[in-house]
Backbone as ProteinMPNN parsed JSONL, in Angstrom:
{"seq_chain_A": "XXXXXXXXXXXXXXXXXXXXXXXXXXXXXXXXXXXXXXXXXXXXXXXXXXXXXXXXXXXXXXXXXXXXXXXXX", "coords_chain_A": {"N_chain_A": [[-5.643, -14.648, -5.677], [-3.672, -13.48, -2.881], [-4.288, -11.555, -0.025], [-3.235, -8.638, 2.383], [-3.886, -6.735, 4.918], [-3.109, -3.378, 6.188], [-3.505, -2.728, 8.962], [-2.706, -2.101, 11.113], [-0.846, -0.228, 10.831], [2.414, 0.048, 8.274], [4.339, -2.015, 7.166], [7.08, -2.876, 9.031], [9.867, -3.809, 8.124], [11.401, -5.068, 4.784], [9.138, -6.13, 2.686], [8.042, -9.751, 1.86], [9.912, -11.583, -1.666], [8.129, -10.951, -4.019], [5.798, -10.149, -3.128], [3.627, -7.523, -2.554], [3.239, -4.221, -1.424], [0.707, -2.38, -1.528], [-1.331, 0.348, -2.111], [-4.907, 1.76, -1.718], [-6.794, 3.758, -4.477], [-7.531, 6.661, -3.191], [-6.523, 9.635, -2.061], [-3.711, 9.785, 0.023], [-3.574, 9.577, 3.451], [-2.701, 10.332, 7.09], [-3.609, 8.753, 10.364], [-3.331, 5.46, 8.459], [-6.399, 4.26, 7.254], [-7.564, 6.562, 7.633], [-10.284, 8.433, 6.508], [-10.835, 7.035, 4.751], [-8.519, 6.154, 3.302], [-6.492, 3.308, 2.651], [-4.608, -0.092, 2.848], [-2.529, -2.692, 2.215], [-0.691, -6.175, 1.549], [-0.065, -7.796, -1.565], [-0.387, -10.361, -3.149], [-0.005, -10.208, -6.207], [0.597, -8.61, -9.129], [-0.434, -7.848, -10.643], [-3.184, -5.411, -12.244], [-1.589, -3.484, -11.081], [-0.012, -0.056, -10.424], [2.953, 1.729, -9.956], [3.622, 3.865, -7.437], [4.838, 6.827, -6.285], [4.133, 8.176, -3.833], [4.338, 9.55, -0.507], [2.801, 7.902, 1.298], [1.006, 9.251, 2.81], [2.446, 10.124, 4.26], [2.707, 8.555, 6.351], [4.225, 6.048, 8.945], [7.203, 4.229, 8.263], [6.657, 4.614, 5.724], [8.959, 4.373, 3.861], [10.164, 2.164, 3.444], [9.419, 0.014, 2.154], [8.942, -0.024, -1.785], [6.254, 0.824, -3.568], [2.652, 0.326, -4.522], [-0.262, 1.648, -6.178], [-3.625, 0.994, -6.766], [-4.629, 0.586, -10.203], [-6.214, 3.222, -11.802], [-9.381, 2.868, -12.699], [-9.423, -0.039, -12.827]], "CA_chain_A": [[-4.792, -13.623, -5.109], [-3.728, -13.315, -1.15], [-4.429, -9.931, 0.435], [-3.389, -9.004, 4.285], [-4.53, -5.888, 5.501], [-2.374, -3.772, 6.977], [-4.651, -2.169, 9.713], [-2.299, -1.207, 12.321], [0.381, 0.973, 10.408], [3.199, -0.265, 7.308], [5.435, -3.14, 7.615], [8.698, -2.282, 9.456], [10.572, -4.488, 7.305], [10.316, -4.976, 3.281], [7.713, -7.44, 2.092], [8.725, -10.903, 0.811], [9.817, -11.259, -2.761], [6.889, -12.005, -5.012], [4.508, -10.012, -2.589], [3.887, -5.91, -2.947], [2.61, -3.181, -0.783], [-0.569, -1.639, -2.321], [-2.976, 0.756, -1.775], [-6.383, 2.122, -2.634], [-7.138, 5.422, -5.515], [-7.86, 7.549, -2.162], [-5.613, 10.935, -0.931], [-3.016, 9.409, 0.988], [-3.495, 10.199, 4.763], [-2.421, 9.795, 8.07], [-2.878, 7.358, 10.208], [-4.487, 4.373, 8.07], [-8.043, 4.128, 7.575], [-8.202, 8.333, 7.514], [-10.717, 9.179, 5.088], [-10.77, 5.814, 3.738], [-7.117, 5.57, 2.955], [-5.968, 1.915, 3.013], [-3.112, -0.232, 2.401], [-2.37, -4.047, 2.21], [0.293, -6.589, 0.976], [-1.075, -8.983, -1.928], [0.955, -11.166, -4.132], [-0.081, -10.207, -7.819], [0.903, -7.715, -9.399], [-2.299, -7.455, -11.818], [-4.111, -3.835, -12.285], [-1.056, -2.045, -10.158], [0.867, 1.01, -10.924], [4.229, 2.002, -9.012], [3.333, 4.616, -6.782], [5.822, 7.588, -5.69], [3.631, 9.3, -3.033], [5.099, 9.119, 0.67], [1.301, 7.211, 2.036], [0.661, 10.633, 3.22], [3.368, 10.224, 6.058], [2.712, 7.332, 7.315], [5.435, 5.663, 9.351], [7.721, 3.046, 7.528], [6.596, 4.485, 4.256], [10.27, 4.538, 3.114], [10.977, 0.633, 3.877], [8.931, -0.508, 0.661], [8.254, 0.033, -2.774], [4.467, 0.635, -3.219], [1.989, 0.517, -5.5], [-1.97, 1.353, -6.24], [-4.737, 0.21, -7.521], [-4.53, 1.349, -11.584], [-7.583, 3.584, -11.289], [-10.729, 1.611, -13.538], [-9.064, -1.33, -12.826]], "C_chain_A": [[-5.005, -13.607, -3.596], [-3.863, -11.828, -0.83], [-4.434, -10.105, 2.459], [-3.415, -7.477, 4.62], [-3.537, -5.031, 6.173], [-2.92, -2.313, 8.02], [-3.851, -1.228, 10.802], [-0.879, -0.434, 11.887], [1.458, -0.343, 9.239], [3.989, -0.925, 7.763], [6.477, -2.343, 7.867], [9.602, -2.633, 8.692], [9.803, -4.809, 5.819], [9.736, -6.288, 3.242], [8.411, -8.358, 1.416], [8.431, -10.564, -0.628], [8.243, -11.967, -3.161], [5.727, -11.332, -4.177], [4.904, -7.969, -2.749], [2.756, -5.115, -2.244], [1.962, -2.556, -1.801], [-1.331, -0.706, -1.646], [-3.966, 1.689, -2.036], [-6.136, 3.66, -3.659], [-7.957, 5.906, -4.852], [-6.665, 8.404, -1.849], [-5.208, 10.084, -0.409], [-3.177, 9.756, 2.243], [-2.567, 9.397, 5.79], [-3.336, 9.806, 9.318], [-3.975, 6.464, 8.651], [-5.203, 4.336, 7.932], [-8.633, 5.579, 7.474], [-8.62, 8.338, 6.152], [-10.596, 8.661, 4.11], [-9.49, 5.21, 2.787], [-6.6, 4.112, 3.494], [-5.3, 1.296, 2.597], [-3.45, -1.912, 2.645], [-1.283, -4.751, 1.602], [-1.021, -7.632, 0.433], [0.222, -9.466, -2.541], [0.61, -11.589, -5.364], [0.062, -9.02, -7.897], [0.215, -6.706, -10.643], [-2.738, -6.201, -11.241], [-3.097, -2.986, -11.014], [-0.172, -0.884, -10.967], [1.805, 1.145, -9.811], [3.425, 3.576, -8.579], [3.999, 5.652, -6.163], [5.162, 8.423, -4.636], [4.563, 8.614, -1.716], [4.059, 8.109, 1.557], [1.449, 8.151, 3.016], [1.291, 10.758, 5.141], [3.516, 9.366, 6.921], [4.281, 6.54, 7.503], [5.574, 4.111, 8.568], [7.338, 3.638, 6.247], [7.981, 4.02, 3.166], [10.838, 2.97, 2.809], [10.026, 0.187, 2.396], [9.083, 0.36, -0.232], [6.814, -0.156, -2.527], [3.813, 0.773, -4.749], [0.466, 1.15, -5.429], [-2.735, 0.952, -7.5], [-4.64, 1.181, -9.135], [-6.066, 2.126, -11.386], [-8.315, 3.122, -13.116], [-10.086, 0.556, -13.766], [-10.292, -2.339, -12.347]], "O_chain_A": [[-6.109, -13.687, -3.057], [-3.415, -11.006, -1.629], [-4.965, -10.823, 3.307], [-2.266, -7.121, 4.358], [-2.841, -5.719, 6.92], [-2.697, -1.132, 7.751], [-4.147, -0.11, 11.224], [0.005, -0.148, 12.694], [1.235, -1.541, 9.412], [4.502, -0.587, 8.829], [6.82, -1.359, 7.211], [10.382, -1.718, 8.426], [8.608, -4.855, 5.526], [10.044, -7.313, 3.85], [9.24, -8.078, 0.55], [7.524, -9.852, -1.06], [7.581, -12.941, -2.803], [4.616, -11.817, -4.392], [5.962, -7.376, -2.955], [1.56, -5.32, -2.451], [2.519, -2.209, -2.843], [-1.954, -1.003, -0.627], [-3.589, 2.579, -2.799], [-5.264, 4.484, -3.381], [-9.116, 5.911, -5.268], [-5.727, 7.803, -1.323], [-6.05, 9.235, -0.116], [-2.645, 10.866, 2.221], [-1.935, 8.355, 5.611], [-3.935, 10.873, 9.459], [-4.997, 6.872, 8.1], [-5.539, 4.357, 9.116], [-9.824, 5.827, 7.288], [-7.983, 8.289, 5.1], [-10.371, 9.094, 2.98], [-9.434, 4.298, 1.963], [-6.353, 3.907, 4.682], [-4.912, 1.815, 1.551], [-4.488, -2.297, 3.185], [-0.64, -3.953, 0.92], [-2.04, -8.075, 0.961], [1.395, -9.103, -2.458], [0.72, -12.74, -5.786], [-0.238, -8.259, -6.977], [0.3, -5.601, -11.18], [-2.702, -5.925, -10.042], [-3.545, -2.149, -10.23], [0.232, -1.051, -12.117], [1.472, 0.684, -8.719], [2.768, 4.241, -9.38], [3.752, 5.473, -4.97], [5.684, 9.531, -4.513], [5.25, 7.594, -1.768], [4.565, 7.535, 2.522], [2.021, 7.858, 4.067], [0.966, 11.111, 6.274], [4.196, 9.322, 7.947], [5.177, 6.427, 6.667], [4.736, 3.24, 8.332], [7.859, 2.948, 5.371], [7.94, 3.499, 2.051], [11.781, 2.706, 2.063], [10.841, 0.224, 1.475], [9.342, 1.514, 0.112], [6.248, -0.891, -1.718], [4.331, 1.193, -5.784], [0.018, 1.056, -4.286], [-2.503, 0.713, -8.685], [-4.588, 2.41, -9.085], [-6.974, 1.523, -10.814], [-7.81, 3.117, -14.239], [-10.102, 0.101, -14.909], [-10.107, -3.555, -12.297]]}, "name": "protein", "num_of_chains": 1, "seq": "XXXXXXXXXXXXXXXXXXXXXXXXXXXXXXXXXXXXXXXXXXXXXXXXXXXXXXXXXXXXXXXXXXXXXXXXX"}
């Protein structure tokens, strides 16, 4: 599995097919990295769940589909 980080705020544009915005079983915050909230694009789709939160405001949330981690995955 590939994983890319996405450290400095949510893709502007959606994610190639076959790849899916994820991220961690932490409170959503804002920005990134608050309080251990984190995010990444991988390209499997193993141990995720579809995700309806907003990533606690973060900008671009709206431009993907998201997922997280299934929690005891």
């Amino acid at each position: 599995m590939e994983m890319r980080y996405c450290g400095r705020g949510l893709p502007r544009k959606p994610v190639a097919e076959g790849w899916y915005l994820v991220h961690n079983d932490v409170t959503p915050a804002k920005p990134l990295g608050f309080r251990g909230f984190r995010a990444w694009i991988q390209d499997s789709k193993d141990d995720l769940v579809e995700c309806s939160c907003d990533f606690g405001g973060c900008r671009n949330a709206e431009v993907n589909r998201h997922y997280r981690v299934r929690r005891g995955a």
